[in-house]
C-alpha positions as CSV (number, residue, x, y, z in Angstrom):
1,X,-23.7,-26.7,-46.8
2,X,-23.5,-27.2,-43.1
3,X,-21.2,-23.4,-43.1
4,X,-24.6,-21.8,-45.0
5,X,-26.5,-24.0,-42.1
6,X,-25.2,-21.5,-39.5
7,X,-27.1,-18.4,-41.6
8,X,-30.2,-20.7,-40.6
9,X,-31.4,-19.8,-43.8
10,X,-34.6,-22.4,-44.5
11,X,-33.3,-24.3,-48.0
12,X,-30.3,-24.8,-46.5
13,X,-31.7,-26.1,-43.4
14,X,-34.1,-28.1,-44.6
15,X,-31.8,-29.4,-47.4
16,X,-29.7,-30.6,-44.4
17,X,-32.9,-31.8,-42.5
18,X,-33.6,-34.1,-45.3
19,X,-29.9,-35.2,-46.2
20,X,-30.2,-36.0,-41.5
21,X,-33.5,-38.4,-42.5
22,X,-32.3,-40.1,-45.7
23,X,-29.0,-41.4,-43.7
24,X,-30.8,-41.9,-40.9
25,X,-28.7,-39.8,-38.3
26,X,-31.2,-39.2,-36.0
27,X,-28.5,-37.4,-33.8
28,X,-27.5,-34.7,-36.4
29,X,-31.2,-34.1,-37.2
30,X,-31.9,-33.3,-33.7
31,X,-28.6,-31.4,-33.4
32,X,-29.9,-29.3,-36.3
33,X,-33.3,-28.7,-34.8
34,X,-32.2,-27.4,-31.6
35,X,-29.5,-25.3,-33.0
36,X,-31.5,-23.7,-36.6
37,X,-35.2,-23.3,-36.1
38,X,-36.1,-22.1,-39.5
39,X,-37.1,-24.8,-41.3
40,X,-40.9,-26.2,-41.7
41,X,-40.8,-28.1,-38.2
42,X,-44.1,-29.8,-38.3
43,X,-43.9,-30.6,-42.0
44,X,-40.4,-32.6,-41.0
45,X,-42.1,-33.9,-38.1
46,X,-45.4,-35.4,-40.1
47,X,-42.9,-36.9,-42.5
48,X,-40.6,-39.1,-40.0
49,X,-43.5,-40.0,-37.0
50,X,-44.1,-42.8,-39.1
51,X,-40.5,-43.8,-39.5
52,X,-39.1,-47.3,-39.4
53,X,-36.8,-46.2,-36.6
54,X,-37.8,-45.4,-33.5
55,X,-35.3,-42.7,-32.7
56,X,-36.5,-41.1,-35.8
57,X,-40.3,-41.1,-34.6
58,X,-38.5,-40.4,-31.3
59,X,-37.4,-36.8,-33.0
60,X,-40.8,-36.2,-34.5
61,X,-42.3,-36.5,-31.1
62,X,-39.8,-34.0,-30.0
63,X,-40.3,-31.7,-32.9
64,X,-44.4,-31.8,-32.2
65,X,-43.4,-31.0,-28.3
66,X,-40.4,-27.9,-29.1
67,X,-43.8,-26.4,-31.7
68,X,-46.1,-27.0,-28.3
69,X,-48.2,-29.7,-30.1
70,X,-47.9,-31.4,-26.8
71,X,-51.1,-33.8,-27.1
72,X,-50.1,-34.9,-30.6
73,X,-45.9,-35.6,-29.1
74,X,-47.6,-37.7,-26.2
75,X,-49.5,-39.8,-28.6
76,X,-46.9,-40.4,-31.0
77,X,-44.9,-41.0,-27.5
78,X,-47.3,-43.5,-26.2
79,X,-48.0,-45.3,-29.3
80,X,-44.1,-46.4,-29.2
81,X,-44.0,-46.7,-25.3
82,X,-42.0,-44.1,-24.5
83,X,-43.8,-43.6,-21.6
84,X,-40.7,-41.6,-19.9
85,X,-41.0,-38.8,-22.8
86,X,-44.9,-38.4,-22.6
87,X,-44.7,-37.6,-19.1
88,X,-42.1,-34.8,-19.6
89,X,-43.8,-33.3,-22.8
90,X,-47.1,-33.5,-20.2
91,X,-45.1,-31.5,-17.2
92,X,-43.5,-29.2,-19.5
93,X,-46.8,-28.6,-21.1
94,X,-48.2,-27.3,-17.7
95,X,-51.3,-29.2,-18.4
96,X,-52.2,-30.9,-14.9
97,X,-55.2,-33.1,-16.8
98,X,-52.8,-34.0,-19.6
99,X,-49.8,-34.5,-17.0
100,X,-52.6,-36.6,-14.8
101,X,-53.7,-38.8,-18.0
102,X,-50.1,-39.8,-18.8
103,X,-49.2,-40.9,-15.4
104,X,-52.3,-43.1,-15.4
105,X,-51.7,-44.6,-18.3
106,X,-47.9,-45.4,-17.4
107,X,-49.4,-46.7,-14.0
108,X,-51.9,-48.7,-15.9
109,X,-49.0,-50.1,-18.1
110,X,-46.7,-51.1,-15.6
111,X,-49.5,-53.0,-13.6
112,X,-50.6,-54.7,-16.7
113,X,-47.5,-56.2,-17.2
114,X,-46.3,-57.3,-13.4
């Protein structure tokens, strides 16, 4: 299946998507993302932001941010206090309130808890 992957044909893609989240390789799934687009991205992402792992959520966050969902990737980011990867999806989104918002927050974190 992963030779028909490289057609980036969508069943195949998202049959390896799902094969990625059922063994819980985080690291193939986001290999596959970046590399065959053609898939349903935010249906894959609404499925694993609530995973048990956090590299999985992790990857939905990332999914949200590559489909420019930016606000919802810096939630799902802040809700697991990733703090590092809401920042970049705010400067990447070229956003200067959103960018502004996340670097308070983070600021506001780190004072709360020195």
């Amino acid at each position: 299946m992963v030779a028909v992957q490289s057609n980036n044909v969508s069943a195949a893609n998202e049959a390896l998507n799902e094969i990625h989240v059922e063994e819980e390789d985080y690291d193939r799934l986001r290999e596959s993302i970046d590399l065959h687009h053609n898939f349903d991205q935010i249906g894959l992402a609404q499925k694993i932001e609530k995973h048990e792992l956090l590299e999985m959520r992790r990857v939905a966050a990332y999914i949200y941010k590559k489909a420019g969902k930016w606000k919802h990737s810096i939630v799902l980011s802040k809700k697991d206090k990733i703090y590092k990867d809401a920042i970049e999806t705010a400067s990447q989104s070229g956003d200067r309130e959103l960018l502004r918002s996340c670097l308070f927050t983070s600021l506001n974190r780190y004072r709360s808890h020195s």
